[in-house]
C-alpha positions in Angstrom: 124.6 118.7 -47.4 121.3 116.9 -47.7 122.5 114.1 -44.8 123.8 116.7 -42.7 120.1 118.4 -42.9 118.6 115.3 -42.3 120.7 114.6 -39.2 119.7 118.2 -38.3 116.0 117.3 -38.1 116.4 114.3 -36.3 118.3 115.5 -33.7 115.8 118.4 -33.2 112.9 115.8 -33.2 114.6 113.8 -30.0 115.3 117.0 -28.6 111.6 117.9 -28.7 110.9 114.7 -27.6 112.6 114.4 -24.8 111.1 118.0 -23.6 107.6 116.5 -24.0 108.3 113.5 -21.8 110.1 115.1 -19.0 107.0 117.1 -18.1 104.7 113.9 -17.6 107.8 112.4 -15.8 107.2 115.6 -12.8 103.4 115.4 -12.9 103.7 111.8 -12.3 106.4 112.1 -9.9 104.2 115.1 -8.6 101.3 113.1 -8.2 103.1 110.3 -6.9 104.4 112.3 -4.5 101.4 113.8 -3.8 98.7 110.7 -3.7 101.4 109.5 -1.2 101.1 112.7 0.9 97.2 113.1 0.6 96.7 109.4 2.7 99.2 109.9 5.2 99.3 107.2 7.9 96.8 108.7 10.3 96.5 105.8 13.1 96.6 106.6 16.5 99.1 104.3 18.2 97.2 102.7 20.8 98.2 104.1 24.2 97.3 101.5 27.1 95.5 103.6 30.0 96.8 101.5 32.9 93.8 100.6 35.7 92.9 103.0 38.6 94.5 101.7 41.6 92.5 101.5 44.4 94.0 102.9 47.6 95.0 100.6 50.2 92.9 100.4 53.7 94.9 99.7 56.6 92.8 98.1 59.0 94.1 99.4 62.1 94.6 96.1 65.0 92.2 96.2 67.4 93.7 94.6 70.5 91.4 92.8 72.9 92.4 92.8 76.4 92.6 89.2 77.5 89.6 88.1 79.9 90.7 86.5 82.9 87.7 84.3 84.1 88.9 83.8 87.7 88.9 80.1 88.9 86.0 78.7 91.0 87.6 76.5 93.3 85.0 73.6 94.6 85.7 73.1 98.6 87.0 69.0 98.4 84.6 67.6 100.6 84.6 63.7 101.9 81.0 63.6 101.7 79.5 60.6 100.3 77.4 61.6 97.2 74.4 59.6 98.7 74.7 61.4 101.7 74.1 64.7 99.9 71.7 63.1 97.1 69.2 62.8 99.7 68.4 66.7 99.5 66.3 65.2 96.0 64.1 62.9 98.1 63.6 65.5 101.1 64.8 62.7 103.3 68.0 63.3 105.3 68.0 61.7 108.0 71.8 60.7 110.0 73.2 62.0 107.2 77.0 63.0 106.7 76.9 66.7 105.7 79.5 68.2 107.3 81.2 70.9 106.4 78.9 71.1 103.0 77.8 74.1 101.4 74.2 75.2 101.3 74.1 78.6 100.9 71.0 80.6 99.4 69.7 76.5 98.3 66.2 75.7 98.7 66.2 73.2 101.3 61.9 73.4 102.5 60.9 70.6 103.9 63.3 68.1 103.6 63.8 66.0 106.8 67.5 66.8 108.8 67.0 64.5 111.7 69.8 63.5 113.2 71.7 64.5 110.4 75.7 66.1 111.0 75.5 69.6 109.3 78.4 70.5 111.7 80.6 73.6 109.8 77.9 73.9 107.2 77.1 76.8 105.1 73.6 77.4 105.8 73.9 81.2 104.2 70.4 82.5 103.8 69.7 79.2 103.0 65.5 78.5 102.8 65.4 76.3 105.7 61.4 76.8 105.9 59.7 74.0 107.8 62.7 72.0 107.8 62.6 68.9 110.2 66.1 69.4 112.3 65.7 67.5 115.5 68.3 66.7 116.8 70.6 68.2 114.1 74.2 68.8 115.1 74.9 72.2 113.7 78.1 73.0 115.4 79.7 75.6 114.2 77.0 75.6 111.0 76.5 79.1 109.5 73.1 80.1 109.4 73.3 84.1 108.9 70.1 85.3 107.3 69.0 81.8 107.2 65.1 81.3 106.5 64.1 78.8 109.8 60.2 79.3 109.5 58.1 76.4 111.2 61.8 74.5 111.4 62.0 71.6 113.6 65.4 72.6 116.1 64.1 70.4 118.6 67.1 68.8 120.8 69.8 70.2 118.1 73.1 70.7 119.4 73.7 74.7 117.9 77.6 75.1 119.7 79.0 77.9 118.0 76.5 77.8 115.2 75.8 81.4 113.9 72.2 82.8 113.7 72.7 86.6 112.6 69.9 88.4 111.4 67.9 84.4 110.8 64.4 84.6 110.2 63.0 82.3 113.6 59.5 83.2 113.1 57.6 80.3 114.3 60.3 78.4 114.8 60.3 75.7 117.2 62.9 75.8 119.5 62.7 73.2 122.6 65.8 71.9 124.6 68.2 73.9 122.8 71.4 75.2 124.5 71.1 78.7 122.9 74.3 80.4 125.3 76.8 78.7 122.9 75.1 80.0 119.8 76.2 83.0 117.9 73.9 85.6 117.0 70.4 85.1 118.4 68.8 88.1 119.6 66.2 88.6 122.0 63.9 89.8 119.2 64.5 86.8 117.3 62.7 84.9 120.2 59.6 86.8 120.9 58.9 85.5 117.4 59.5 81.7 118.3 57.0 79.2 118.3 57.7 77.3 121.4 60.9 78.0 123.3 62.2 75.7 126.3 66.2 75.8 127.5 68.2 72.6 127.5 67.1 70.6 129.9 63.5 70.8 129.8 61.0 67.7 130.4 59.1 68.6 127.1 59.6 69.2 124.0 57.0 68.7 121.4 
């Protein structure tokens, strides 16, 4: 009777045990549980924020018409270059110049006698005080020529054209002026001396 008594009490004594411990077992598990939930795992996963793009320019084409520089064609010309070097020195005396352009040049004072200028281009050309005696300008082209003082003393002026040439003082002796192109009688009143082809002096 005693031992079962005793067996009694210590089976009541685990019991009460066991109902002491399971209580700290849940407030440990509690706090466990919630420790763990009081720090949750707050970081922010990082996001990558991608760059602004920056819009595209189209450069629209510009086109640029092509320039067409138009060709200047030199006349060929059998001229000797000495012949027509001698415009430098003012002395041009039986030279070949035939056919050679001198249009709007400065050609004062330089010395033409007996030079060939026939088919010349004598375009308002500044012929002033020019020596021409006995220049062969057949055919030459002297429109709005500047001939003031000039020498045409004995030149042969066949076809040569003298439109609207400025003859003012111009001396003009033994010329024949019916095959010449141009010459006006107002042209003449402003000569310095004029004598026709043919005439016993000419200065």
């Amino acid at each position: 009777m005693k031992r079962l008594v005793a067996v009694l009490i210590l089976a009541s004594i685990a019991v009460s045990a066991c109902a002491v411990n399971t209580p700290e077992s849940s407030v440990s598990t509690s706090v466990a549980t919630t420790d763990s939930g009081a720090a949750p795992n707050t970081a922010v996963p990082e996001t990558a924020v991608p760059e602004p793009l920056e819009p595209a320019t189209t450069v629209p084409e510009t086109s640029v018409p092509a320039t067409t520089v138009p060709e200047t064609t030199v006349p060929e010309t059998t001229i000797p270059l000495s012949d027509y070097l001698c415009i430098k020195v003012l002395q041009c005396q039986f030279a070949n110049l035939g056919g050679f352009n001198f249009s709007n040049l400065k050609l004062e004072f330089i010395d033409f006698s007996v030079a060939d200028m026939s088919a010349a281009l004598l375009v308002r050309a500044n012929l002033k005080q020019a020596v021409m005696i006995r220049v062969n300008l057949t055919g030459a082209d002297l429109t709005g020529a500047n001939l003031t003082s000039a020498n045409l003393t004995a030149a042969v002026v066949s076809g040569a054209n003298f439109t609207n040439a400025n003859l003012t003082n111009t001396v003009i002796c033994g010329l024949d002026l019916t095959t010449a192109i141009g010459i006006t009688d107002k042209q003449l009143a402003l000569v310095q001396v004029y004598r026709d082809k043919g005439s016993r002096y000419c200065p």
